[in-house]
C-alpha positions as CSV (number, residue, x, y, z in Angstrom):
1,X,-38.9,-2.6,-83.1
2,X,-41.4,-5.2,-81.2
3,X,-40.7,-8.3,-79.1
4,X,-42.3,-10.1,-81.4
5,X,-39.3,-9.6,-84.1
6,X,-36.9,-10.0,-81.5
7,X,-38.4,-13.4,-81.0
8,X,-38.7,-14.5,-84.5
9,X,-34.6,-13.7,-85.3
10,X,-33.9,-15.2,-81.9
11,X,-35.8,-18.1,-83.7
12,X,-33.4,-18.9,-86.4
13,X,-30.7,-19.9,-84.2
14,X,-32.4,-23.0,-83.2
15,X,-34.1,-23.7,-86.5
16,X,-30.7,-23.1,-88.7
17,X,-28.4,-25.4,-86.3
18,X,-30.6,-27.9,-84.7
19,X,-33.9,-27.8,-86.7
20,X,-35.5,-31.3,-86.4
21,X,-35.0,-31.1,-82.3
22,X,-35.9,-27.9,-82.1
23,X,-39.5,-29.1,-83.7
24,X,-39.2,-32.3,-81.4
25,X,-39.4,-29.9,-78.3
26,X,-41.8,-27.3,-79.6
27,X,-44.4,-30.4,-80.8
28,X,-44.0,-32.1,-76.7
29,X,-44.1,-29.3,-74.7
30,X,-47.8,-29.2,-74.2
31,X,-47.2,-31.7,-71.9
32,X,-44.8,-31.4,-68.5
33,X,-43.3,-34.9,-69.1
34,X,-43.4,-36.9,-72.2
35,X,-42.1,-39.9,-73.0
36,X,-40.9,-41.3,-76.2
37,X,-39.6,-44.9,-75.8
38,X,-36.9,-44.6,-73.8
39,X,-35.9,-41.0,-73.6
40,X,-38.2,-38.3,-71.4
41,X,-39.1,-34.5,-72.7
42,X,-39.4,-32.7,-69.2
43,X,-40.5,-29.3,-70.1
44,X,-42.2,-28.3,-66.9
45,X,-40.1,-26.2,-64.1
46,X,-41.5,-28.4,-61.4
47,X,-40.4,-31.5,-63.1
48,X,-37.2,-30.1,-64.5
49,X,-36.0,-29.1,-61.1
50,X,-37.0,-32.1,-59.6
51,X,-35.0,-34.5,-62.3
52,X,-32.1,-32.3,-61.1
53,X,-32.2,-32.3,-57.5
54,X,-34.3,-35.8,-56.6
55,X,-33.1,-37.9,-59.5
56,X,-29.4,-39.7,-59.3
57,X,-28.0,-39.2,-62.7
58,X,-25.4,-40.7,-64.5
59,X,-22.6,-38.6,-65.1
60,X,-20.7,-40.0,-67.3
61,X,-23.3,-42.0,-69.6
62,X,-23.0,-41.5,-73.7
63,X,-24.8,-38.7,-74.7
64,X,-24.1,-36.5,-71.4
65,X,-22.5,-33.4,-70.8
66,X,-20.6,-35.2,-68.5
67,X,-19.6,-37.5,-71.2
68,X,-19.0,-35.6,-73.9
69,X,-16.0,-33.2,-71.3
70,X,-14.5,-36.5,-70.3
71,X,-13.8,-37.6,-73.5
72,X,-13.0,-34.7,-75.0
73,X,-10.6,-33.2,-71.8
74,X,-10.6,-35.5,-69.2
75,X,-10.0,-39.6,-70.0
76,X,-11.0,-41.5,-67.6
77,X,-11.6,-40.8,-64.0
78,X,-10.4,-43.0,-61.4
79,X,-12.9,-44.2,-59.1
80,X,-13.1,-43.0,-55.4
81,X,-13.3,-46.0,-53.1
82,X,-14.1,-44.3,-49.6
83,X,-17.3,-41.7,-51.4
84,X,-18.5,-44.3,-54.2
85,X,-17.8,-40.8,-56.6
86,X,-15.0,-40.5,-59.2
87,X,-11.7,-38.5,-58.5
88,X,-10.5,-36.1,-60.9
89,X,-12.8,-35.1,-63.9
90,X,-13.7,-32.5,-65.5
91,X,-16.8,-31.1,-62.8
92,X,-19.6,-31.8,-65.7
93,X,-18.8,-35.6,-65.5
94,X,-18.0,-35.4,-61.3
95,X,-19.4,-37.3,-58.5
96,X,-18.9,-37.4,-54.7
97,X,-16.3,-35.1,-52.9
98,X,-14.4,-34.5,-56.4
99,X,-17.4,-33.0,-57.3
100,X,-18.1,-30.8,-54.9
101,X,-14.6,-29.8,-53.9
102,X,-14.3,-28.5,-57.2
103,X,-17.7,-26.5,-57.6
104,X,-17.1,-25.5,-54.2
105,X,-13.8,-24.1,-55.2
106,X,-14.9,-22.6,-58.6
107,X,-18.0,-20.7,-56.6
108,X,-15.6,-19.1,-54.3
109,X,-13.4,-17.6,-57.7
110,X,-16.9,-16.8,-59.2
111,X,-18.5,-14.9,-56.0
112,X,-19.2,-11.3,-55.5
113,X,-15.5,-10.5,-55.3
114,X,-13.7,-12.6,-58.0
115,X,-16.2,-10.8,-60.3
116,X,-15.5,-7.5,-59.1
117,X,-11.6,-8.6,-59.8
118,X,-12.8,-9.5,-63.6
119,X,-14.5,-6.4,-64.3
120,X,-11.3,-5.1,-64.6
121,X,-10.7,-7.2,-67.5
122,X,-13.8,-6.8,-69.4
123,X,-14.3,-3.0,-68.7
124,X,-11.4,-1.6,-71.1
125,X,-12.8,-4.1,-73.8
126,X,-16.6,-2.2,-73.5
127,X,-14.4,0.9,-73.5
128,X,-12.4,-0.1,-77.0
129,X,-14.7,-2.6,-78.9
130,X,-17.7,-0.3,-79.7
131,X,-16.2,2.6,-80.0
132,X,-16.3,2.6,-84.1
133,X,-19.9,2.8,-83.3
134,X,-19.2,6.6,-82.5
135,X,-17.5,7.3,-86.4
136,X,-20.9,5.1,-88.0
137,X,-19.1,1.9,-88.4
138,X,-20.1,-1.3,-87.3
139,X,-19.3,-3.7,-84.4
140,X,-19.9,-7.4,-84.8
141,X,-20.5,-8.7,-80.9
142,X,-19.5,-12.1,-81.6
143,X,-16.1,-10.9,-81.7
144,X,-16.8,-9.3,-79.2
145,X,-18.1,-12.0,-77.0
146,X,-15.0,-14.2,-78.4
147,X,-12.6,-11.8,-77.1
148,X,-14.3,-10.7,-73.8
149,X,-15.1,-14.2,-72.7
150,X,-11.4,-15.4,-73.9
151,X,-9.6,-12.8,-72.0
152,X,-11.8,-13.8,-68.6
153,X,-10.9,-17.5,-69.4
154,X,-7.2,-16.1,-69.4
155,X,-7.4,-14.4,-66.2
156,X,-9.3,-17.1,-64.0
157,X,-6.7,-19.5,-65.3
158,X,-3.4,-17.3,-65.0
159,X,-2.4,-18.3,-69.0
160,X,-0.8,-15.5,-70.9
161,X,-2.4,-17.2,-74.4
162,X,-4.2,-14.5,-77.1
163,X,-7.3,-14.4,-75.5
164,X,-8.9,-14.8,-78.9
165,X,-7.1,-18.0,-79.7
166,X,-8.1,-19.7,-76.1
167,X,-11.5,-18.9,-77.0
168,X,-11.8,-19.8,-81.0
169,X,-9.8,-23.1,-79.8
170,X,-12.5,-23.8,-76.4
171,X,-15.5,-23.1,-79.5
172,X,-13.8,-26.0,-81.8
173,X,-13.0,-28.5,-79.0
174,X,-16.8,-28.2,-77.7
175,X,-18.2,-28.4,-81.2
176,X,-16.2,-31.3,-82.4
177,X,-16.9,-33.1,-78.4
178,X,-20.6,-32.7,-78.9
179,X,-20.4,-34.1,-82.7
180,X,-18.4,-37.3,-81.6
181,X,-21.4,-37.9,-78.8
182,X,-24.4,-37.7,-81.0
183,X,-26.7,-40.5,-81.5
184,X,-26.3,-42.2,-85.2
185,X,-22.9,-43.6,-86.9
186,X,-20.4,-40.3,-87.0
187,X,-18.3,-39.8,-89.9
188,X,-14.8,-41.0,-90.0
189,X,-12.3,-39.2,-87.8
190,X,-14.6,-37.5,-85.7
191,X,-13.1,-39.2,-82.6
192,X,-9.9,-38.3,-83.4
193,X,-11.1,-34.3,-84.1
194,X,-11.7,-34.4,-80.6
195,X,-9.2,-35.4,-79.3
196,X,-7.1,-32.6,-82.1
197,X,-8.9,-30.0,-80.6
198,X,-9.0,-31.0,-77.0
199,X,-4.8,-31.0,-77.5
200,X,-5.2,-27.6,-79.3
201,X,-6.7,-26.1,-76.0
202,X,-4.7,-27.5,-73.4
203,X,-1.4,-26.5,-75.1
204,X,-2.2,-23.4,-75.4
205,X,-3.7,-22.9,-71.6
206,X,-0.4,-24.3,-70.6
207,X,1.2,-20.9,-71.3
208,X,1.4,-19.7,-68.1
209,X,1.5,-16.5,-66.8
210,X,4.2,-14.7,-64.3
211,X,2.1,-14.4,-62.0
212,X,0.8,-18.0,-60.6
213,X,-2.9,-19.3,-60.3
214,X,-5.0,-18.6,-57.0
215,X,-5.7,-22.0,-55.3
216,X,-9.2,-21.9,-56.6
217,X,-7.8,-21.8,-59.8
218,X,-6.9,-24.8,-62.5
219,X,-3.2,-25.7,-62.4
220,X,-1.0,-27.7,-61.0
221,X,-1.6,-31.6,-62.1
222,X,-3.9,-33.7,-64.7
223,X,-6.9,-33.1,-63.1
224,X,-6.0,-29.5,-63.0
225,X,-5.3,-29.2,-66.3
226,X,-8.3,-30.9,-67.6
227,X,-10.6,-28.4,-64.7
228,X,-8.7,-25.4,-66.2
229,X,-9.7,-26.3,-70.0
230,X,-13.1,-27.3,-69.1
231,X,-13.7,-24.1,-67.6
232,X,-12.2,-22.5,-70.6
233,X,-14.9,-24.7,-72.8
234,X,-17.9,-23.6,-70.3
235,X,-16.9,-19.8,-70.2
236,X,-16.0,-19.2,-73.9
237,X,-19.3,-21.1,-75.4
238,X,-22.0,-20.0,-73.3
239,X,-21.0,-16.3,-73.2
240,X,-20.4,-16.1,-77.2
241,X,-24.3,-17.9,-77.2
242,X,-26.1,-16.1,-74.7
243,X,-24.0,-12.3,-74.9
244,X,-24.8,-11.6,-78.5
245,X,-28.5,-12.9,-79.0
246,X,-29.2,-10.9,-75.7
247,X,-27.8,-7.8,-77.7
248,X,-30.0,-8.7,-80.8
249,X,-33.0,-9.2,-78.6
250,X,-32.4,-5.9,-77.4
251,X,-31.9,-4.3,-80.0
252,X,-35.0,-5.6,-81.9
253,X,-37.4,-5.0,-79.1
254,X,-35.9,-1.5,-78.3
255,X,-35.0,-2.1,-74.6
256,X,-32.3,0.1,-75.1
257,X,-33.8,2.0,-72.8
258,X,-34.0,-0.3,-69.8
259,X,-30.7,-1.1,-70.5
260,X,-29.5,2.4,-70.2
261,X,-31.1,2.9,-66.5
262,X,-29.0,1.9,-64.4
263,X,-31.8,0.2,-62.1
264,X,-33.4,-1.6,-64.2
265,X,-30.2,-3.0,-66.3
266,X,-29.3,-5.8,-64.2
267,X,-32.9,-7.2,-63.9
268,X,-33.0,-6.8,-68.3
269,X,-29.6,-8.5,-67.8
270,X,-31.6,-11.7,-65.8
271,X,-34.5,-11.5,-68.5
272,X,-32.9,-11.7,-71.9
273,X,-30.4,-14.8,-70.4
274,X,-33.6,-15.9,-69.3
275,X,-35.0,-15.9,-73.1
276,X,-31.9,-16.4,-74.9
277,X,-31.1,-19.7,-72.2
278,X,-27.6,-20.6,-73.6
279,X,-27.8,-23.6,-72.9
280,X,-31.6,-24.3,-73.4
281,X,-31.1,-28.4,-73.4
282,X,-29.8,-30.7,-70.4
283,X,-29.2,-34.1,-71.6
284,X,-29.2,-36.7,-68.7
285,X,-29.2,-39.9,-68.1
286,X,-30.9,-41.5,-64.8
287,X,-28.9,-43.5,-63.0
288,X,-31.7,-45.3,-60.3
289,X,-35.7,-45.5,-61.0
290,X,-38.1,-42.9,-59.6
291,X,-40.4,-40.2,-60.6
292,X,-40.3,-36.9,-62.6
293,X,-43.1,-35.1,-62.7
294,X,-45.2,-37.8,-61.7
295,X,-44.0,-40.2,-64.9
296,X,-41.9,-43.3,-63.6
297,X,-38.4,-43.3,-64.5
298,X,-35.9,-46.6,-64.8
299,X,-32.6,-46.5,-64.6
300,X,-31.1,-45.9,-67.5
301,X,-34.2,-43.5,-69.2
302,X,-32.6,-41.1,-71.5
303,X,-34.0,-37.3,-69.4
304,X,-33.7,-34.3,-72.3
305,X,-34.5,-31.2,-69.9
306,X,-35.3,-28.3,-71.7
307,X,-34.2,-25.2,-69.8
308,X,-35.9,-22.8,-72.1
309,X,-39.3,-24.1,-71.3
310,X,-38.6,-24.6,-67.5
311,X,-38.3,-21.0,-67.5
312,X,-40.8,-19.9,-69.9
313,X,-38.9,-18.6,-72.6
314,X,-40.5,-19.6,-75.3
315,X,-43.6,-18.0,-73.4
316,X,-42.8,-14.7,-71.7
317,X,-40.7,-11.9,-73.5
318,X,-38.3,-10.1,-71.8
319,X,-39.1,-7.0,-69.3
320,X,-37.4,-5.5,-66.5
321,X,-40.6,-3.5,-65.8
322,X,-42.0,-6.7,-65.2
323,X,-39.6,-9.8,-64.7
324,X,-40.7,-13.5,-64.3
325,X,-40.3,-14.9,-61.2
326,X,-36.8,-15.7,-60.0
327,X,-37.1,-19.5,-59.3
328,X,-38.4,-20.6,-62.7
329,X,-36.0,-17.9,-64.3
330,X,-33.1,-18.9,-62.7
331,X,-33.6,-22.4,-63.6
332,X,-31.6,-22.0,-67.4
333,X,-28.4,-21.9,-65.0
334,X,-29.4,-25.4,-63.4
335,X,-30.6,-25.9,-59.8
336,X,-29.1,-27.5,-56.5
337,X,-26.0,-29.1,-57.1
338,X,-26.2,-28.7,-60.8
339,X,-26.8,-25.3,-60.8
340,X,-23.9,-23.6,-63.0
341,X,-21.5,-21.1,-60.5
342,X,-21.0,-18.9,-63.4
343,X,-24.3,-17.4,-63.0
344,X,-23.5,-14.6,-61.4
345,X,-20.6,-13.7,-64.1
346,X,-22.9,-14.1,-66.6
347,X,-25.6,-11.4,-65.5
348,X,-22.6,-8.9,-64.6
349,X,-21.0,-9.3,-67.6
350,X,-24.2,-9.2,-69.7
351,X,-25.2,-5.6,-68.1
352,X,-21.8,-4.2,-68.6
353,X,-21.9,-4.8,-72.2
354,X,-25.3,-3.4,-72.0
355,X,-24.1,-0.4,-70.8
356,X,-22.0,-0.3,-73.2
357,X,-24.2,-0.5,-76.1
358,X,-26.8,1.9,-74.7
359,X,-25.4,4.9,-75.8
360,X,-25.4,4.6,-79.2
361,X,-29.0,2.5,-79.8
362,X,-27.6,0.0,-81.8
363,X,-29.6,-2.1,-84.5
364,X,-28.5,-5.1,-86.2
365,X,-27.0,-4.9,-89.6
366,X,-26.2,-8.7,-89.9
367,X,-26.9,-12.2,-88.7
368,X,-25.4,-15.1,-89.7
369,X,-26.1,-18.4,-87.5
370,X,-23.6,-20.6,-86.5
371,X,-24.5,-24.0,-87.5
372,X,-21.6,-26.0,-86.4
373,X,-21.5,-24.7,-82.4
374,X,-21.8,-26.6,-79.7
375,X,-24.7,-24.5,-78.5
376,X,-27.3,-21.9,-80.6
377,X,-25.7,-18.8,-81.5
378,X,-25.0,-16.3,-83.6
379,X,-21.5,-16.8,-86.4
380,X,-21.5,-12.9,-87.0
381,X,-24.0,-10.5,-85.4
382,X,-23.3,-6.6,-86.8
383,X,-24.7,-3.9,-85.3
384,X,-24.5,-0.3,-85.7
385,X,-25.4,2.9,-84.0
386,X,-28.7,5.0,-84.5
387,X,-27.9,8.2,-82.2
């Protein structure tokens, strides 16, 4: 077991679903800013912070995050006339006091507390899921992930839908949003798959549970709606990414270990997302000139930000004996006001499944990639226990 086969699985994720950008990225990154025609490569964590916190950025331009959650969940937003922002929205395509009103109030449901609250869902799942570890059977952690990250989607939200359906029907609505928004003619009926799935979703988050939604939570209105199901889309794909290629990094570099010791678990937790980065790619779109990294920038420049690089992941394995710097590493969750609130839920959930695992010293048994995702992951990811 050696980082450096933990690195090369980790590999195939990008290489089997997205193989020709993956090269692009790898082939510019000797340089902290490139441009190709229209469209900069900002790999550098200077540069890449800066493009997120100096730069104004169009929101809702093709191509976008923002973009791709409007048109999959949101329509259109209405303009606010008093901030120059846009009213309702889905948060990812958000400007002005819609914007932060709603990160504000997702933070607040996402803080120290609200995540002590969701342990409680999670914990029983650790509990029953790997337990057929213990007999020699096998566990795949994509389920896993699926089920964990769909039953937290559930609870924020206050829907009493199958947890597994919310989060198989967030998976297809992000992969067939991101389809419709890439570059080059799309085939026929990929519009409309969005919009299928985006229905799919909504319905069922509209089951709603006895016991009602905290303000902070989605509910109550359009805007609501479309918050609640974007969340659900956020949640359920980066935690069924990041969770089980963490697992398999762990388990091919044998940090079972560190992620036994209760000290050093939350700092592995904070290196592998660091590694893994679950969302290693930021497309944005500026929306004024200026500078990135010292290369001009016009309004309109197509920014592709790659997170993984801004924090060194495709430099520095994973160690809680000796973690990267914070700033940099911290940087595959965003920075300043696009820095993603889930952070937090991420690293606590991450170590609890850790903790978990640990026990039993799992090794993986099988990996299949999933090539259709809206982000690199893992389709099924087996493990099963060595002690």
């Amino acid at each position: 077991m050696t980082q450096a086969r933990a690195r090369r699985r980790d590999r195939r994720v990008y290489v089997g679903s997205h193989p020709l950008l993956f090269a692009l990225l790898a082939a510019t990154r000797g340089r902290p800013v490139r441009r190709l025609g229209g469209t900069l490569l900002v790999h550098d964590a200077s540069a890449y912070r800066e493009a997120l916190t100096r730069l104004p950025l169009n929101r809702t331009a093709p191509g976008t995050t923002g973009a791709a959650a409007r048109t999959a969940l949101a329509g259109s937003a209405e303009p606010d006339r008093t901030t120059g922002g846009t009213t309702g929205g889905v948060l990812f395509d958000q400007e002005g006091s819609g914007h932060r009103a709603d990160r504000r109030g997702l933070a607040e449901e996402l803080g120290a507390a609200g995540v002590e609250e969701l342990r409680a869902v999670w914990q029983p799942l650790l509990v029953r899921r790997p337990a057929p570890l213990a007999q020699g059977g096998e566990v795949d952690v994509v389920a896993l992930a699926r089920e964990l990250a769909g039953s937290v989607v559930c609870r924020l939200l206050g829907t009493d839908a199958d947890p597994v359906a919310v989060a198989q029907a967030a998976a297809a609505a992000a992969a067939a949003s991101v389809r419709s928004h890439l570059p080059g003619p799309h085939r026929p009926g990929t519009q409309a798959a969005a919009a299928r799935t985006a229905r799919t979703l909504q319905s069922l988050l509209g089951r709603t549970a006895s016991a009602p939604p905290s303000p902070g939570r989605a509910g109550g209105g359009p805007d609501r709606d479309a918050l609640g199901a974007m969340v659900a889309v956020a949640a359920v794909n980066t935690t069924v990414a990041a969770l089980p290629r963490a697992v398999a990094w762990c388990a091919d570099a044998g940090l079972w270990e560190q992620a036994a010791d209760p000290v050093l678990r939350l700092r592995l937790a904070d290196e592998l997302l660091r590694v893994t980065a679950a969302s290693p790619l930021l497309p944005r779109v500026a929306a004024a000139d200026g500078t990135v990294g010292g290369c001009p920038v016009r309004s309109g420049d197509r920014l592709l930000l790659v997170a993984r690089h801004a924090a060194e992941a495709h430099r520095r394995d994973p160690d809680a004996l000796a973690p990267a710097d914070p700033a940099p590493a911290h940087l595959v969750f965003g920075a300043g006001p696009h820095a993603c609130p889930g952070a937090r839920l991420a690293r606590i959930q991450l170590a609890d499944t850790l903790a978990a695992l640990a026990p039993y010293r799992p090794v993986v048994t099988r990996a299949r990639v999933d090539r259709r995702a809206a982000l690199p992951g893992w389709r099924l990811l087996t493990v099963k226990a060595t002690s």
